[in-house]
PDB file with one MODEL, atoms N, CA, C and O in Angstrom:
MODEL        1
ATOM      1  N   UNK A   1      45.096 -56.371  67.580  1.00  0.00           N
ATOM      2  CA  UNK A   1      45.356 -55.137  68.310  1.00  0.00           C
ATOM      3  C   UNK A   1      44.437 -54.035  67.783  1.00  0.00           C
ATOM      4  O   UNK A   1      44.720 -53.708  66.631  1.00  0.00           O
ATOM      5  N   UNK A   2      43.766 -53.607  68.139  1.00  0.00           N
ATOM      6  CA  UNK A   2      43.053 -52.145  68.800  1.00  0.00           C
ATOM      7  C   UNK A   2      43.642 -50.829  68.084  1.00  0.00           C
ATOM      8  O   UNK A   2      44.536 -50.324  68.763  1.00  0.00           O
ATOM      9  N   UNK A   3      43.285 -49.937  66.517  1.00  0.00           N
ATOM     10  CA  UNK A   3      44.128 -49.229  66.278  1.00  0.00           C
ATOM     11  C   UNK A   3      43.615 -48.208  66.486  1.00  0.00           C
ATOM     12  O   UNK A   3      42.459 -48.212  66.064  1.00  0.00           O
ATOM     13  N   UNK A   4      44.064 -46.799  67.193  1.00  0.00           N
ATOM     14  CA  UNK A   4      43.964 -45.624  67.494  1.00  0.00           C
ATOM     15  C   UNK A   4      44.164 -44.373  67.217  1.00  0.00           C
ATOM     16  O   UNK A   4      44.642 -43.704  68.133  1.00  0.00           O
ATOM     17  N   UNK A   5      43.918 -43.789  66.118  1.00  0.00           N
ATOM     18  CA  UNK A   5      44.309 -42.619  65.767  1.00  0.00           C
ATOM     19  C   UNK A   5      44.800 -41.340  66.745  1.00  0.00           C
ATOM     20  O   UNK A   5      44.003 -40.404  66.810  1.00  0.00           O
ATOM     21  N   UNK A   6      45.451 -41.282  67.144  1.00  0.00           N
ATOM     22  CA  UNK A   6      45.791 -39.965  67.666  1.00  0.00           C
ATOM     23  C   UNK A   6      44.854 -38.497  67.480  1.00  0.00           C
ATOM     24  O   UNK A   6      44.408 -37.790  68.384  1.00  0.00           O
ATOM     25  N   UNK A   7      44.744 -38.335  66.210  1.00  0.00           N
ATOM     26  CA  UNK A   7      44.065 -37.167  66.536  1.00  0.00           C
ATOM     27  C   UNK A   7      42.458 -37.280  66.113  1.00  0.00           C
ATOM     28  O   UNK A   7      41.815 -36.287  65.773  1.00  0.00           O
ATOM     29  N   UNK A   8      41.919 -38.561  66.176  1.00  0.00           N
ATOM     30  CA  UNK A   8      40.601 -38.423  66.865  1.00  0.00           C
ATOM     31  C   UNK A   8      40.366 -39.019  67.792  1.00  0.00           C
ATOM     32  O   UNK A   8      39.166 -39.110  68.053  1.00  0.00           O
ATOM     33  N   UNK A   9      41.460 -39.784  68.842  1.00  0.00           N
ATOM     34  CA  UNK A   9      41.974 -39.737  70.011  1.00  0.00           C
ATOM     35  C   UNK A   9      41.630 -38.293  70.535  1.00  0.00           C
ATOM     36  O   UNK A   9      40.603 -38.320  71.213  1.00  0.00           O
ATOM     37  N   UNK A  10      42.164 -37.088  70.425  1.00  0.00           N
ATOM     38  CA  UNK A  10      42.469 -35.900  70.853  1.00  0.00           C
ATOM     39  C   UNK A  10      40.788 -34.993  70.649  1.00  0.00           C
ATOM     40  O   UNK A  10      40.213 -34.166  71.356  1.00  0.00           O
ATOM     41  N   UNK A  11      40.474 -35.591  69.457  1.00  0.00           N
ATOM     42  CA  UNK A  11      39.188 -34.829  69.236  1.00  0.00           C
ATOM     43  C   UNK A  11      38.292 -35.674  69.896  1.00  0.00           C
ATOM     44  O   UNK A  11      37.204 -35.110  69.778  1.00  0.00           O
ATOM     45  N   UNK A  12      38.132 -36.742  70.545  1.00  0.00           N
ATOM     46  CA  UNK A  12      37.296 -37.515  70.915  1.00  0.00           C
ATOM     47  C   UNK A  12      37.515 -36.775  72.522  1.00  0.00           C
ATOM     48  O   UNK A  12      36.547 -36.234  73.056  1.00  0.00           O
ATOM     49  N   UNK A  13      38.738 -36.811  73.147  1.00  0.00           N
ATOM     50  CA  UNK A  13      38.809 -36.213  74.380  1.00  0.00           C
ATOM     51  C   UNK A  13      38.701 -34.826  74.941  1.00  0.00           C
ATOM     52  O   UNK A  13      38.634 -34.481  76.121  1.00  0.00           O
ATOM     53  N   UNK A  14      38.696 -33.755  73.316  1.00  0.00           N
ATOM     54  CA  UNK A  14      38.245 -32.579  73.481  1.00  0.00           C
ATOM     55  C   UNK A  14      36.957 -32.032  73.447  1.00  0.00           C
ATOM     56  O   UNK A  14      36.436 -30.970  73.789  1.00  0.00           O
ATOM     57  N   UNK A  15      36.528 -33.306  72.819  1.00  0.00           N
ATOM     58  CA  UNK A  15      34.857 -32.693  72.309  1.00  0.00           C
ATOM     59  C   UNK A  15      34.448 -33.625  73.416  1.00  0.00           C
ATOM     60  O   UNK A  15      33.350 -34.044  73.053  1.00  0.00           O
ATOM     61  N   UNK A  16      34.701 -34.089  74.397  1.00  0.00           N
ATOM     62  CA  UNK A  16      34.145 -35.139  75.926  1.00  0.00           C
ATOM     63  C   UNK A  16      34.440 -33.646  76.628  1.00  0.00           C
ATOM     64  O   UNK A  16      33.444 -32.965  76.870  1.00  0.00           O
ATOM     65  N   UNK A  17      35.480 -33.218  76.896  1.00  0.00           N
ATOM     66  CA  UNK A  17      35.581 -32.223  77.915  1.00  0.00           C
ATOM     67  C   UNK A  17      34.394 -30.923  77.275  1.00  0.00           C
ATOM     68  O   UNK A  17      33.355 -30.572  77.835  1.00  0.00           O
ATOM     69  N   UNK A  18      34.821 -30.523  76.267  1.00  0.00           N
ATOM     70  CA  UNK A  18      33.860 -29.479  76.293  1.00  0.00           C
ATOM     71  C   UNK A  18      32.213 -29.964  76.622  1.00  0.00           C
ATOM     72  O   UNK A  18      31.514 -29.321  77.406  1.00  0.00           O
ATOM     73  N   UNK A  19      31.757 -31.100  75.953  1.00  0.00           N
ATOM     74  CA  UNK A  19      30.486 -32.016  76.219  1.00  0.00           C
ATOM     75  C   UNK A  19      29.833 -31.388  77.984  1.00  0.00           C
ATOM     76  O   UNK A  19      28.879 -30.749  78.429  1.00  0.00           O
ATOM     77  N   UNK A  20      31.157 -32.123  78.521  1.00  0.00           N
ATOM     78  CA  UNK A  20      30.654 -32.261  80.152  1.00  0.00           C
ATOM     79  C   UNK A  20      31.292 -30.741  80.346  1.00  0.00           C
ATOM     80  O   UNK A  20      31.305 -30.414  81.533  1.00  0.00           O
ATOM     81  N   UNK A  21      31.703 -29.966  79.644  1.00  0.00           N
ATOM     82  CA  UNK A  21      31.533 -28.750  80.484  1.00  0.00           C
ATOM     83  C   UNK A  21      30.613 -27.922  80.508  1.00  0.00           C
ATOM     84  O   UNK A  21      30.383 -27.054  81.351  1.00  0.00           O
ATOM     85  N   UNK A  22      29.822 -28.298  79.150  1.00  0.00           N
ATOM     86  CA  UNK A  22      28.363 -27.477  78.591  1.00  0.00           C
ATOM     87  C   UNK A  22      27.255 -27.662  79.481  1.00  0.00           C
ATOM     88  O   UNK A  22      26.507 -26.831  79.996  1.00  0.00           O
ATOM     89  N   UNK A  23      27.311 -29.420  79.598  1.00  0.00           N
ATOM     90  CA  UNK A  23      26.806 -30.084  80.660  1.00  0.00           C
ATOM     91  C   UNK A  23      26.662 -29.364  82.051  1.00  0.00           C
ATOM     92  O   UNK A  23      25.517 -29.480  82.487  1.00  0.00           O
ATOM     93  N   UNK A  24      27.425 -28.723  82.787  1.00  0.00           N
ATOM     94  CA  UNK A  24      27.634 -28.256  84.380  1.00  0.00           C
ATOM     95  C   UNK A  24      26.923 -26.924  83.949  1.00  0.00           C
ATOM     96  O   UNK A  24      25.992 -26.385  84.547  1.00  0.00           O
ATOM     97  N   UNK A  25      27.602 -26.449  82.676  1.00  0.00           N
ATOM     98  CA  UNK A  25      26.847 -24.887  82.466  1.00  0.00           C
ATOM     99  C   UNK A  25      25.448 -25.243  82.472  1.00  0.00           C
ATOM    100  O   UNK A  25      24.880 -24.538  83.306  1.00  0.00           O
ATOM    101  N   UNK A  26      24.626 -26.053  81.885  1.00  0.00           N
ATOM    102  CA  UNK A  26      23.096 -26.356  81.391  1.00  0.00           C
ATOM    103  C   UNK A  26      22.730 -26.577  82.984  1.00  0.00           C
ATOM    104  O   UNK A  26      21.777 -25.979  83.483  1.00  0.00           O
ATOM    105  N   UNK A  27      23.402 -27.313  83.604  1.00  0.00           N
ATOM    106  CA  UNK A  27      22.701 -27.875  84.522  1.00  0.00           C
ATOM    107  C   UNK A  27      22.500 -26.786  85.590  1.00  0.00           C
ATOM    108  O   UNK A  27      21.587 -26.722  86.413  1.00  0.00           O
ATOM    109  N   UNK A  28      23.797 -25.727  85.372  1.00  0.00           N
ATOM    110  CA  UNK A  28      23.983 -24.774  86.956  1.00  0.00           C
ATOM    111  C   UNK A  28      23.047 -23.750  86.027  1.00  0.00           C
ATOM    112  O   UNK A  28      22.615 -22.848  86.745  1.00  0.00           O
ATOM    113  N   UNK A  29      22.609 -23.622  84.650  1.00  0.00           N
ATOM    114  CA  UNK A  29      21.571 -22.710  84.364  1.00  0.00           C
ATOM    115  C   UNK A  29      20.116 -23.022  84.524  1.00  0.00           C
ATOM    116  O   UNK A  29      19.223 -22.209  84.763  1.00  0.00           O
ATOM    117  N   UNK A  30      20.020 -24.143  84.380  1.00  0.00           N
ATOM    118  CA  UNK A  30      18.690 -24.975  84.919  1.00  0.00           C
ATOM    119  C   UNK A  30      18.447 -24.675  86.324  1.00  0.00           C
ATOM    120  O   UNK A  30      17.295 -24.394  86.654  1.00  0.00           O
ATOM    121  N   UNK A  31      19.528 -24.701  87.340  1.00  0.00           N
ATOM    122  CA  UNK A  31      19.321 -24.794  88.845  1.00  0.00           C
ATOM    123  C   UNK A  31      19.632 -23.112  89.205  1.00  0.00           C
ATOM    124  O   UNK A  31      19.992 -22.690  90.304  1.00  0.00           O
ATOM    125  N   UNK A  32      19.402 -22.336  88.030  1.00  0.00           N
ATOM    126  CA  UNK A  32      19.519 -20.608  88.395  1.00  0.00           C
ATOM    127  C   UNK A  32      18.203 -20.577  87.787  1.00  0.00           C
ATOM    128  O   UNK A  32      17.782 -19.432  87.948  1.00  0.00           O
ATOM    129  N   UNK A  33      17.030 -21.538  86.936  1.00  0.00           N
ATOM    130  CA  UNK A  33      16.024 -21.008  86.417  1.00  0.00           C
ATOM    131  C   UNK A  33      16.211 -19.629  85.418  1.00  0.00           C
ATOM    132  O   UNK A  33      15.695 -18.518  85.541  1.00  0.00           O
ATOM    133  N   UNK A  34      17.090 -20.113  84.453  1.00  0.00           N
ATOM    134  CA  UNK A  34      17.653 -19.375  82.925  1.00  0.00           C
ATOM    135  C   UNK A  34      17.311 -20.030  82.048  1.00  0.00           C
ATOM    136  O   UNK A  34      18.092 -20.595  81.282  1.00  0.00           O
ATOM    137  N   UNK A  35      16.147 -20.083  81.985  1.00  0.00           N
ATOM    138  CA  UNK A  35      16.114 -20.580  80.384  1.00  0.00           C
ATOM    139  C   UNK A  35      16.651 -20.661  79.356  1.00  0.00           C
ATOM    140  O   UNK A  35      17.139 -21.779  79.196  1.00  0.00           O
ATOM    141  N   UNK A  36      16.866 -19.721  78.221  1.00  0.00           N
ATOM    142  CA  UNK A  36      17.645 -19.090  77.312  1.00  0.00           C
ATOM    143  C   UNK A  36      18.988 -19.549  77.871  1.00  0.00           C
ATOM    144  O   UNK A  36      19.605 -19.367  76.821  1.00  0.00           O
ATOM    145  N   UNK A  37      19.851 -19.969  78.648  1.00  0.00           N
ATOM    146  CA  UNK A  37      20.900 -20.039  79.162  1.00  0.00           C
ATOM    147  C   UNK A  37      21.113 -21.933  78.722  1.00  0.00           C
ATOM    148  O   UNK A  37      21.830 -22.532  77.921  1.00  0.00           O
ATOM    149  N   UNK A  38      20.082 -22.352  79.722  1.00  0.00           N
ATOM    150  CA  UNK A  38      19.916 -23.485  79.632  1.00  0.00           C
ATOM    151  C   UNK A  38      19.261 -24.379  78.172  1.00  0.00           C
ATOM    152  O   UNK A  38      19.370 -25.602  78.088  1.00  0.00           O
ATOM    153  N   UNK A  39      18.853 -23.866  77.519  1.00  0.00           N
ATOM    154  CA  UNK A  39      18.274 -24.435  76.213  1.00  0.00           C
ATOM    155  C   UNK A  39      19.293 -24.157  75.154  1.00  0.00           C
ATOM    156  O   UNK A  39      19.547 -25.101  74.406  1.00  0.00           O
ATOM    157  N   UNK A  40      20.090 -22.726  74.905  1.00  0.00           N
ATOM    158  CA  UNK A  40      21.515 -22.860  74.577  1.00  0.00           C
ATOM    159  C   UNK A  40      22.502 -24.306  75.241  1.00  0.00           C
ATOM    160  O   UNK A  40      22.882 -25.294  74.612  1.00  0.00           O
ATOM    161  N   UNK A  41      22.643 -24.083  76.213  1.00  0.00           N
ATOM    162  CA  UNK A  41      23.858 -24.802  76.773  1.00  0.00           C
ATOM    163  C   UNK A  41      23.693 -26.198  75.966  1.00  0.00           C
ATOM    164  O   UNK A  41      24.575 -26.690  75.262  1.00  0.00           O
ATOM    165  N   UNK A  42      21.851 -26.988  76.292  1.00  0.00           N
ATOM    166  CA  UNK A  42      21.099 -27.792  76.310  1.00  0.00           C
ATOM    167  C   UNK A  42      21.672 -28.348  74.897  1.00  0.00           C
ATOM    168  O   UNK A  42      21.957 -29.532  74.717  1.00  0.00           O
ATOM    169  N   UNK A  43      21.843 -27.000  73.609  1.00  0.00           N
ATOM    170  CA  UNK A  43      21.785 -27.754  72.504  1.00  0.00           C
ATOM    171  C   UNK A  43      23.369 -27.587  72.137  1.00  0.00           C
ATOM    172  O   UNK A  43      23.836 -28.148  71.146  1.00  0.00           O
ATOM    173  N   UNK A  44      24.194 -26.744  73.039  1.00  0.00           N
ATOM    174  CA  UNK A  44      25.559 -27.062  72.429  1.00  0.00           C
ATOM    175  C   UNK A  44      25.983 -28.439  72.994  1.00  0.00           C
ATOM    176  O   UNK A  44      26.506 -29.366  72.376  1.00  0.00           O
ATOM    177  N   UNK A  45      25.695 -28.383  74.103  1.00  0.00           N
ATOM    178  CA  UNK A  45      26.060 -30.122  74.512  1.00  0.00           C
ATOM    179  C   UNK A  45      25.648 -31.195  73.555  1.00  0.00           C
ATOM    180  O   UNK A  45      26.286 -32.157  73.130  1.00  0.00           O
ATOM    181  N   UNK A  46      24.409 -30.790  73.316  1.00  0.00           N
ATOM    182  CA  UNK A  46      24.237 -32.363  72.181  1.00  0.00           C
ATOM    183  C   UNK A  46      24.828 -32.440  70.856  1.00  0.00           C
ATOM    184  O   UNK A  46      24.755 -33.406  70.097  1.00  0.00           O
ATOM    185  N   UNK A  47      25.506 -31.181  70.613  1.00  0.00           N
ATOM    186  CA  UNK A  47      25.942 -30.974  69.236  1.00  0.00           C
ATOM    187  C   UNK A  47      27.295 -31.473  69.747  1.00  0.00           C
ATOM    188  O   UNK A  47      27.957 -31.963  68.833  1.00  0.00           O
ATOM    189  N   UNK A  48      27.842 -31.491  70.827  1.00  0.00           N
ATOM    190  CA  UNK A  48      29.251 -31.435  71.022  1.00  0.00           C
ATOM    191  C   UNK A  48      29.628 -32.856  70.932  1.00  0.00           C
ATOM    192  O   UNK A  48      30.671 -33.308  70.461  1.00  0.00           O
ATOM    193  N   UNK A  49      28.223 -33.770  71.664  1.00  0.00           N
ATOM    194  CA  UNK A  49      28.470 -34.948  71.715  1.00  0.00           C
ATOM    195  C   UNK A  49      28.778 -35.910  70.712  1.00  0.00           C
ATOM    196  O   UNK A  49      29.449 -36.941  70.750  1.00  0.00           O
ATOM    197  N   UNK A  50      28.089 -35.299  69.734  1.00  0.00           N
ATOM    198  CA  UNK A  50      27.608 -36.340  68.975  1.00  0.00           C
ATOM    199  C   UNK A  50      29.353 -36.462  68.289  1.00  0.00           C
ATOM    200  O   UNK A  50      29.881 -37.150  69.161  1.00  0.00           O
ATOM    201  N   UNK A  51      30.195 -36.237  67.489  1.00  0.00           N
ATOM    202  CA  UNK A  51      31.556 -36.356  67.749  1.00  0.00           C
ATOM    203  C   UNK A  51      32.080 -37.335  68.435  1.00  0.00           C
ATOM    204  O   UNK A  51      32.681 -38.306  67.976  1.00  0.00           O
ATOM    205  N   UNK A  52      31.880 -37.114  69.429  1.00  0.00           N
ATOM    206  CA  UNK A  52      32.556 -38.420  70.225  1.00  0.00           C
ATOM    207  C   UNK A  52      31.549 -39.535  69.997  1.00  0.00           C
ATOM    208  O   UNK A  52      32.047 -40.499  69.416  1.00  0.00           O
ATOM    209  N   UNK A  53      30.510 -39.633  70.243  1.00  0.00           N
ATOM    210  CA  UNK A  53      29.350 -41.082  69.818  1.00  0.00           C
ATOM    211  C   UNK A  53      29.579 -41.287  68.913  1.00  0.00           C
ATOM    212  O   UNK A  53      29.379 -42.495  69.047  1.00  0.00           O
ATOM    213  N   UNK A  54      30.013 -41.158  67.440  1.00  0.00           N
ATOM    214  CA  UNK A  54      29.923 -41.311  66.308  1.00  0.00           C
ATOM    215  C   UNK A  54      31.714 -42.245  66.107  1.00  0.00           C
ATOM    216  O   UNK A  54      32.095 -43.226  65.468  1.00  0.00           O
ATOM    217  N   UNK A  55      32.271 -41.402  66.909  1.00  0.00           N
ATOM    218  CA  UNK A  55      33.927 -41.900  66.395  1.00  0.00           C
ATOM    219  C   UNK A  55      33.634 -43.181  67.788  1.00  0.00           C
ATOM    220  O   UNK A  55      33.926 -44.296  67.357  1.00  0.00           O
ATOM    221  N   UNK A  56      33.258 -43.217  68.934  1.00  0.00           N
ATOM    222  CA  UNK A  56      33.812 -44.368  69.553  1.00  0.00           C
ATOM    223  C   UNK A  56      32.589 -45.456  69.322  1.00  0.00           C
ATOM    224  O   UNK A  56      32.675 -46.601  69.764  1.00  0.00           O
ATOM    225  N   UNK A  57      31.444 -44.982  68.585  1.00  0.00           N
ATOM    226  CA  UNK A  57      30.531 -46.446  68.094  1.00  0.00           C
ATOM    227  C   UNK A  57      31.083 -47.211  67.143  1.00  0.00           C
ATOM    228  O   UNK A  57      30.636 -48.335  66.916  1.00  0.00           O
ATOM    229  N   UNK A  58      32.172 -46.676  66.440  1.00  0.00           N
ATOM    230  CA  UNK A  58      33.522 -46.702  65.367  1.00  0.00           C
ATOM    231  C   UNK A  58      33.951 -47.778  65.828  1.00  0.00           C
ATOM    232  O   UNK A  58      33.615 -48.876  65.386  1.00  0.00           O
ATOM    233  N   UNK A  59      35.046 -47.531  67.130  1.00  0.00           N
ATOM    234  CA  UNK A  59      36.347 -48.390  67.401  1.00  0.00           C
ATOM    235  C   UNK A  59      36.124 -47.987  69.363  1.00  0.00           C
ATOM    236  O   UNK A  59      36.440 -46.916  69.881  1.00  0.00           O
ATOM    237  N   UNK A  60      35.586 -49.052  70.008  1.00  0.00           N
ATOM    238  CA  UNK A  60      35.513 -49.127  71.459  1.00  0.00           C
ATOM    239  C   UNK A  60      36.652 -48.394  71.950  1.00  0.00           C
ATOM    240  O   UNK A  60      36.495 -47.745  72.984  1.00  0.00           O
ATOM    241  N   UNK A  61      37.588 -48.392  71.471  1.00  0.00           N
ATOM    242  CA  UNK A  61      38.856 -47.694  72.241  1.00  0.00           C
ATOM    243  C   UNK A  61      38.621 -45.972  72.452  1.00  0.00           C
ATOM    244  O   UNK A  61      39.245 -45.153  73.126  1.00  0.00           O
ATOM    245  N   UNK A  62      37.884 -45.891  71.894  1.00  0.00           N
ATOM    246  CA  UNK A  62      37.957 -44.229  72.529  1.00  0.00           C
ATOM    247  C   UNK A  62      36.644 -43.855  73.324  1.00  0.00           C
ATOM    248  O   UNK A  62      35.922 -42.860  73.391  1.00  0.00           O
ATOM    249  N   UNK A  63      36.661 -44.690  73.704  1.00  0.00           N
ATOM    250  CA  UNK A  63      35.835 -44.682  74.740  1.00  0.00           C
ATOM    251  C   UNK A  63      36.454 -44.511  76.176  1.00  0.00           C
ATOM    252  O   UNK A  63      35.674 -44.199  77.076  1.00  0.00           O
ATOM    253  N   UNK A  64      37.757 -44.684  76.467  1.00  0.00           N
ATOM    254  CA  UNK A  64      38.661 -44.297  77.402  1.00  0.00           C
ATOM    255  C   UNK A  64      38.764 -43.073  77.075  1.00  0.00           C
ATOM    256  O   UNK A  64      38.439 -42.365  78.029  1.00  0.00           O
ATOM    257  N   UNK A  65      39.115 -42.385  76.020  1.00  0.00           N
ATOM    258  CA  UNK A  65      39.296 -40.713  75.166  1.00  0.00           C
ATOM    259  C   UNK A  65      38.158 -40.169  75.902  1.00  0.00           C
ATOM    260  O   UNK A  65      38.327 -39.463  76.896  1.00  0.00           O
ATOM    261  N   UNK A  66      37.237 -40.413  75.541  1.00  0.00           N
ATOM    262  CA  UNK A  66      35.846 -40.179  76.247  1.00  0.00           C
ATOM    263  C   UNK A  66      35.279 -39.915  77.685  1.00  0.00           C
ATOM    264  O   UNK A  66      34.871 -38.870  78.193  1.00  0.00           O
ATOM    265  N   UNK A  67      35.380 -41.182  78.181  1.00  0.00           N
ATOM    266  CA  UNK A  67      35.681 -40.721  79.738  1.00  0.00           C
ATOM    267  C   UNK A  67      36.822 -39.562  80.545  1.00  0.00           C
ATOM    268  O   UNK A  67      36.523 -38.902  81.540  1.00  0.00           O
ATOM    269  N   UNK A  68      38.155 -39.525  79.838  1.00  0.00           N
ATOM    270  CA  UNK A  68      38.972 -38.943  80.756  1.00  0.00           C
ATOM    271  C   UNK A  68      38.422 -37.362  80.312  1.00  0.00           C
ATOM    272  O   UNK A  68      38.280 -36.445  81.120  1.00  0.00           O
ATOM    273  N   UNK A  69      38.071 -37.247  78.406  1.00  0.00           N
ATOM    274  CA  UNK A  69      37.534 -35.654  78.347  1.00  0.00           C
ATOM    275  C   UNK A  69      36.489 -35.257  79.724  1.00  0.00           C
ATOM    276  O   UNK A  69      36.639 -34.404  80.599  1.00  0.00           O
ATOM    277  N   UNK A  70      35.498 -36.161  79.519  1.00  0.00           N
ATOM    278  CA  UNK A  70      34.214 -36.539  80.614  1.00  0.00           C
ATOM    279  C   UNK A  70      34.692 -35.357  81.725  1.00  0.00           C
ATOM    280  O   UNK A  70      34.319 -34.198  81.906  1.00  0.00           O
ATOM    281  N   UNK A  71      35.737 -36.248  82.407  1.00  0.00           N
ATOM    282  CA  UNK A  71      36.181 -36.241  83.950  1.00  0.00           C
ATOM    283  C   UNK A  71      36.931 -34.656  83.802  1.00  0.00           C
ATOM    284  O   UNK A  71      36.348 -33.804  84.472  1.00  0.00           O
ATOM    285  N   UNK A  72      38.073 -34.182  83.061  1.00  0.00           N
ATOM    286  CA  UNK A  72      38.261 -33.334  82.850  1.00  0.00           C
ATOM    287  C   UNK A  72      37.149 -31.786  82.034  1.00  0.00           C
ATOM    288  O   UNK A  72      36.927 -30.586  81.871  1.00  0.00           O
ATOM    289  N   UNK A  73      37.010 -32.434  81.930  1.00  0.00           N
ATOM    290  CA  UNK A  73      35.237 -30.974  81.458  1.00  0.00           C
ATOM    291  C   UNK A  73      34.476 -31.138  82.775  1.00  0.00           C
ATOM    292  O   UNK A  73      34.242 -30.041  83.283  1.00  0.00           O
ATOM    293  N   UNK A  74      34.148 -31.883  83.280  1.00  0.00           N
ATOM    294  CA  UNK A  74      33.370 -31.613  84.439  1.00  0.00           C
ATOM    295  C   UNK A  74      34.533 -31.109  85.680  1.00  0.00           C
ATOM    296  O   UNK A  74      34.200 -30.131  86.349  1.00  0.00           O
ATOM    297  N   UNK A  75      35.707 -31.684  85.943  1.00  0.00           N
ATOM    298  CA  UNK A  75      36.399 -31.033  86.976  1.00  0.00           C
ATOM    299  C   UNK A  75      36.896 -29.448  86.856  1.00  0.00           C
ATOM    300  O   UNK A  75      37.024 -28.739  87.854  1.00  0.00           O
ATOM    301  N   UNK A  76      37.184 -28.941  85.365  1.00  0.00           N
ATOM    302  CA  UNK A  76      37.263 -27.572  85.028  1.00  0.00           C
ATOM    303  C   UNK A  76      36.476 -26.757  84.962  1.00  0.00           C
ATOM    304  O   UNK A  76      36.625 -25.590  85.325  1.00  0.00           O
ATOM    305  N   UNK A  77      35.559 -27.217  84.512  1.00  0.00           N
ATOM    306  CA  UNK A  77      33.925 -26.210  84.748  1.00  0.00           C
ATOM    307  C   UNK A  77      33.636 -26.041  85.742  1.00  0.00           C
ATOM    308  O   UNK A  77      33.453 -24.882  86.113  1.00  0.00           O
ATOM    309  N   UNK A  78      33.433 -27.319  86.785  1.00  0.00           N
ATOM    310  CA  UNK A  78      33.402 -27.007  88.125  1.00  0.00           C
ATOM    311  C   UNK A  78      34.121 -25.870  88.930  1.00  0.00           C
ATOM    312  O   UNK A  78      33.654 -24.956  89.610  1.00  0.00           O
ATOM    313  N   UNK A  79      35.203 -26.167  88.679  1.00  0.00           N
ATOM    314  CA  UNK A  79      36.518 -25.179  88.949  1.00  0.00           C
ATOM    315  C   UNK A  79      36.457 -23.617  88.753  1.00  0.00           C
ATOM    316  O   UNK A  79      36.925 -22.789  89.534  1.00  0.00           O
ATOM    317  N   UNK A  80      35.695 -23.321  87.388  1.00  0.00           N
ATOM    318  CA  UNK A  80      35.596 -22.693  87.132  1.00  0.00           C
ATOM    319  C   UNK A  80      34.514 -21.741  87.596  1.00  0.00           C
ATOM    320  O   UNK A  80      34.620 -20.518  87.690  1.00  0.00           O
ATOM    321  N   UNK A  81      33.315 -22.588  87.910  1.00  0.00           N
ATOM    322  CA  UNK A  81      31.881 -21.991  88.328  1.00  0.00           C
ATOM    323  C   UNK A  81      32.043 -21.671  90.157  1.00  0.00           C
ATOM    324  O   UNK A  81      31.347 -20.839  90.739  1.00  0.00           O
ATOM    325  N   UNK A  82      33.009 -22.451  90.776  1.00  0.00           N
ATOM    326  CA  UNK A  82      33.014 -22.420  91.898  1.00  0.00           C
ATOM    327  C   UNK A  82      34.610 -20.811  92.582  1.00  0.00           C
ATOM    328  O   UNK A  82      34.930 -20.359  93.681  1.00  0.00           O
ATOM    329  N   UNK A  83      35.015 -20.598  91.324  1.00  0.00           N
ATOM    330  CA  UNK A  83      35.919 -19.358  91.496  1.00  0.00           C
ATOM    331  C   UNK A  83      35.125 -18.016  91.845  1.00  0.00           C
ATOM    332  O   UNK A  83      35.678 -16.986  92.230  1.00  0.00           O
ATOM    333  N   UNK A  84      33.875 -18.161  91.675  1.00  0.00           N
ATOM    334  CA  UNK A  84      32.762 -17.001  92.039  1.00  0.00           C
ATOM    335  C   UNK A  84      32.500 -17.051  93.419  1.00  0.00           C
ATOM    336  O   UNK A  84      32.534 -15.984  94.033  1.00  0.00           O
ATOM    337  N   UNK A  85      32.151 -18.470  94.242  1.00  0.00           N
ATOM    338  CA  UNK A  85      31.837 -18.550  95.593  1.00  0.00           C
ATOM    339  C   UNK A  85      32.765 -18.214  96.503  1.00  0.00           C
ATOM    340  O   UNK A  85      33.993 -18.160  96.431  1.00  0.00           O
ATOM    341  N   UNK A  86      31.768 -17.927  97.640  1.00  0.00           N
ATOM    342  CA  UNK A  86      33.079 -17.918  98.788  1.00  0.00           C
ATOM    343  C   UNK A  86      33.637 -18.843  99.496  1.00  0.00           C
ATOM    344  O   UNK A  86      34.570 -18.565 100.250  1.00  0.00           O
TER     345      UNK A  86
ENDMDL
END
């Protein structure tokens, strides 16, 4: 059996959501032509990642942790960037 820590369970799925939320910021600053915006974003994302790569090259199981942060950082950011439009 597969053992799972809980709270790098939790840090694996928090540092995925923030990851992919830095991610939407870099990318929607890239597609506004912000540099400085985007080369920030650029390097908090890779700093954010590495956290989660490090704990699920560990133990495959949080690699589910991973994806659902994923899905949740990108659906909130989204959410978030799209509260400006009409």
């Amino acid at each position: 059996m597969i053992a799972v820590d809980p709270l790098i369970a939790a840090g694996v799925l928090f540092c995925t959501a923030v990851t992919d939320a830095a991610y939407v910021l870099f990318t929607a600053a890239v597609a506004g032509r912000r540099r400085f915006s985007a080369a920030n974003w650029s390097g908090v994302w890779y700093l954010l990642s590495a956290f989660a790569v490090i704990s699920y090259t560990q133990n495959a199981a949080y690699v589910v942790f991973a994806a659902l942060g994923s899905w949740i950082g990108a659906f909130l950011s989204v959410t978030w960037l799209k509260r400006g439009s009409p």
